[in-house]
C-alpha positions, -999 to 999 in steps of 0.1 A, spaced: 584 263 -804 571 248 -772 594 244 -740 591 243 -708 593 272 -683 603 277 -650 589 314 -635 596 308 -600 612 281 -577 589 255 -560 569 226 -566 570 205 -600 537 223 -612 557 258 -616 564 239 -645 546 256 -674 546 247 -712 550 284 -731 559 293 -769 591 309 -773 612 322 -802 634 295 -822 671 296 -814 698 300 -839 732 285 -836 761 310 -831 797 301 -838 803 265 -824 773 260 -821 745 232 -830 706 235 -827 685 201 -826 652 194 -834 651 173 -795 636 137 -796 638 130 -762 652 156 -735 669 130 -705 649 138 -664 679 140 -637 671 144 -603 696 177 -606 667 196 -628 644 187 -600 668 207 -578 668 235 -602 634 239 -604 628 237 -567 661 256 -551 675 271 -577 708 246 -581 729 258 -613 706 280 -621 716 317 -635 684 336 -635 645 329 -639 626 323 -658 646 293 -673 643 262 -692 654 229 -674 669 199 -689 708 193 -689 706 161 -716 691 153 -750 690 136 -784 672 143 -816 685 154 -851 707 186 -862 688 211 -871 714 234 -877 754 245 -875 767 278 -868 801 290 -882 829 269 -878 816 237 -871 830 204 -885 817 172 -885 781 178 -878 754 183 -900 719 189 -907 696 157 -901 724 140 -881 711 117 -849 730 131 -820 729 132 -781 742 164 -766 751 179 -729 737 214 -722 742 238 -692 700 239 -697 670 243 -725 667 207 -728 631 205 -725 618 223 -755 611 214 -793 646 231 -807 677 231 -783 710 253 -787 741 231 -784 779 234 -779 791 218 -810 818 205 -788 794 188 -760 773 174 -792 780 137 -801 776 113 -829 757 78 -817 772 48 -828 758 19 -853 725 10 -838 719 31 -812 686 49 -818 676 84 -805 656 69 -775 684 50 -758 705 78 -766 691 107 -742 702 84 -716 735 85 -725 752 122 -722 743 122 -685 742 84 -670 767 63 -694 791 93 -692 788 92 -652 794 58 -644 818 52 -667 842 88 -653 831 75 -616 844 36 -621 877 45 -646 885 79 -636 874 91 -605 873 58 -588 904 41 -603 886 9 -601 915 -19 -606 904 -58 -617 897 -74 -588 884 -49 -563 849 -45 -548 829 -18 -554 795 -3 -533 771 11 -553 744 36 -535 713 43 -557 717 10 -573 682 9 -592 683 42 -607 694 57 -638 730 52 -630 730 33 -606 721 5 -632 747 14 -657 769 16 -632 769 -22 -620 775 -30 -658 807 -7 -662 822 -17 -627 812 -54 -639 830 -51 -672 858 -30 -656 868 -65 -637 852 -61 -601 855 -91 -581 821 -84 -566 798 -54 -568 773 -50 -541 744 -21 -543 717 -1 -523 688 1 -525 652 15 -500 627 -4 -511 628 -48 -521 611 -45 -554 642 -22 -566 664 -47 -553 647 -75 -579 650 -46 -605 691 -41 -598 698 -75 -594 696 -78 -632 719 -51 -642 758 -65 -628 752 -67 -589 761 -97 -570 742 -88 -539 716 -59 -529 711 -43 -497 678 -31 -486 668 -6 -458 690 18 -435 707 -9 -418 730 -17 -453 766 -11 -435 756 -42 -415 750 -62 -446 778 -49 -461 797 -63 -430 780 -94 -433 789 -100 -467 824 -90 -467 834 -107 -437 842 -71 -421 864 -66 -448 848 -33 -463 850 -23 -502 876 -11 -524 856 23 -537 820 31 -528 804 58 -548 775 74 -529 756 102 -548 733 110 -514 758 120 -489 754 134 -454 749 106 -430 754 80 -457 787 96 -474 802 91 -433 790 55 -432 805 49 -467 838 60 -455 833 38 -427 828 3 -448 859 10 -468 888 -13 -466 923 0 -460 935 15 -493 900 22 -503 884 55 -522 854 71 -519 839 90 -547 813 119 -539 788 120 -571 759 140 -555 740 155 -524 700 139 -532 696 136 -491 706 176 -491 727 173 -462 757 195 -449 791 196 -472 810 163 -465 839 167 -447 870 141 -438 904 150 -420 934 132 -418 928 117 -387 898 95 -406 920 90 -433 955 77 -421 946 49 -402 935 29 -433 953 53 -461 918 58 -471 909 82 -503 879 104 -504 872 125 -543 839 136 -559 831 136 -595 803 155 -615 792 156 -650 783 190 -652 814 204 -639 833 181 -666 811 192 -694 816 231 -686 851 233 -674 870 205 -697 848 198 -729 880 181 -741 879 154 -719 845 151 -720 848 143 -754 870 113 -747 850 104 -721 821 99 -742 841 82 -771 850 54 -749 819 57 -733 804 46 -766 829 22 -776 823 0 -741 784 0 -746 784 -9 -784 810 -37 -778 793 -51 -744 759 -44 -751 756 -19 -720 717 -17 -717 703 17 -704 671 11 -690 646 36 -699 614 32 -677 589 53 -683 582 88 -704 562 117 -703 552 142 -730 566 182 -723 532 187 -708 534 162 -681 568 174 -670 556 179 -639 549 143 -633 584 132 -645 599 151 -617 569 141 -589 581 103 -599 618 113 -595 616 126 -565 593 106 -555 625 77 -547 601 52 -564 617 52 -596 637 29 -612 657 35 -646 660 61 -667 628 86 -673 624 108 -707 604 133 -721 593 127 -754 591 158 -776 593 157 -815 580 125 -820 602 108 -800 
């Protein structure tokens, strides 16, 4: 089968398409025949630093969808030729994937295999950051950094449906702003002065929860737009600053919260509740029509230029690799 390789850490094109053997499930196991294999900025940080990464040489990608190819000893419920979409610690980009049976998930009524790599990774996120992490109650106002991208969309629908009074986003460049806009946010800031607009908007109120997946300098100024009683929720490093830090002397004067919340840690540590995380996952995006924009995909041989585009900051959306005819 074909997948892509990782030899060494560095720039996209250390990205190399080699043949390796086939996987076989073992117990609890699943392998799919991948349709699409999901791009996160997170495999772009594997590739070039090493982030999560065991040992080279290794094969990114931490999301997919496709069909069951096969199940290893003691699995229920899944079966050959199945559409699924399925977590993985890595191996995503490559023809035949090896899945935990238990991180592999049945798609809904009309939910094709496309939209579906979108969904173990970005749906899953933004709704654990709005219900769980951030406790978002009706009413409440919710900041949203990285408001164009893959969750950043999805997010502005789940905090919408989840009964926010107003949800503003964030966004560097103006034509991302027209791009979020249509996907649940009342108002978009643009450029490095969005605190003040913030201000500006609320009155100098602040927000009820912010969820800032760049952190360093933005993660302080975050905590500084929250109103009293507000959280914010940690979902990422992208600016690659120092660990965030906050001590009670931040925190009294306004009771404020401060939490993070990732995916990939959930999906390792507590495949239980990622299960029921994805259930109702499902159920909100089938009832509401939760759209999950994919914008643009590559084939396994232009990897490379699905992680220059992501890093890049000039994407919006969701990017894909296409693999077996996907």
């Amino acid at each position: 089968m074909r997948a892509v390789v990782v030899s060494e850490f560095g720039a996209p094109e250390v990205m190399r398409v080699q043949e390796l053997p086939e996987p076989q499930p073992g117990p609890g196991e699943v392998t799919i025949d991948v349709a699409y294999a999901g791009v996160n900025f997170a495999e772009a940080k594997a590739r070039s630093v090493g982030y999560r990464v065991a040992a080279l040489p290794f094969v990114p990608g931490l999301e997919v969808s496709g069909l069951v190819r096969a199940v290893g000893e003691g699995v229920t419920g899944l079966r050959p030729g199945q559409p699924v979409a399925a977590t993985l610690d890595g191996g995503g980009y490559a023809e035949v994937v090896t899945a935990s049976a238990a991180r592999t998930f049945t798609l809904p009524d009309g939910l094709g295999l496309r939209a579906a790599a979108a969904l173990p990774t970005v749906l899953l996120t933004a709704y654990g950051l709005v219900h769980d992490a951030g406790r978002l109650r009706s009413q409440e106002t919710v900041l949203i950094h990285g408001a164009a991208g893959g969750v950043g969309t999805v997010l502005g629908q789940v905090a919408r449906l989840a009964g926010a009074a107003k949800v503003y986003g964030v966004v560097s460049q103006p034509a991302k702003a027209v791009y979020a806009k249509d996907f649940g946010y009342d108002e978009v800031f643009v450029g490095d002065d969005w605190d003040r607009q913030l201000d500006a908007a609320t009155g100098g109120r602040g927000v009820d929860l912010a969820l800032d997946p760049v952190g360093g300098g933005t993660w302080q100024r975050s905590l500084a737009a929250l109103a009293r009683y507000g959280r914010l929720v940690s979902f990422g490093n992208a600016g690659g600053s120092a660990p965030w830090s906050a001590g009670a002397a931040e925190l009294q004067g306004r009771a404020l919260s401060v939490s993070a919340f990732s995916i990939l840690a959930l999906a390792s540590e507590d495949p239980r509740r990622l299960r029921e995380l994805a259930t109702a996952s499902f159920d909100l995006a089938a009832a509401w029509d939760v759209r999950l924009p994919v914008t643009a995909e590559f084939p396994l041989e232009r990897a490379a230029d699905a992680h220059r585009l992501i890093e890049s900051r000039n994407s919006t959306g969701k990017l894909l690799l296409t693999v077996n005819g996907g």
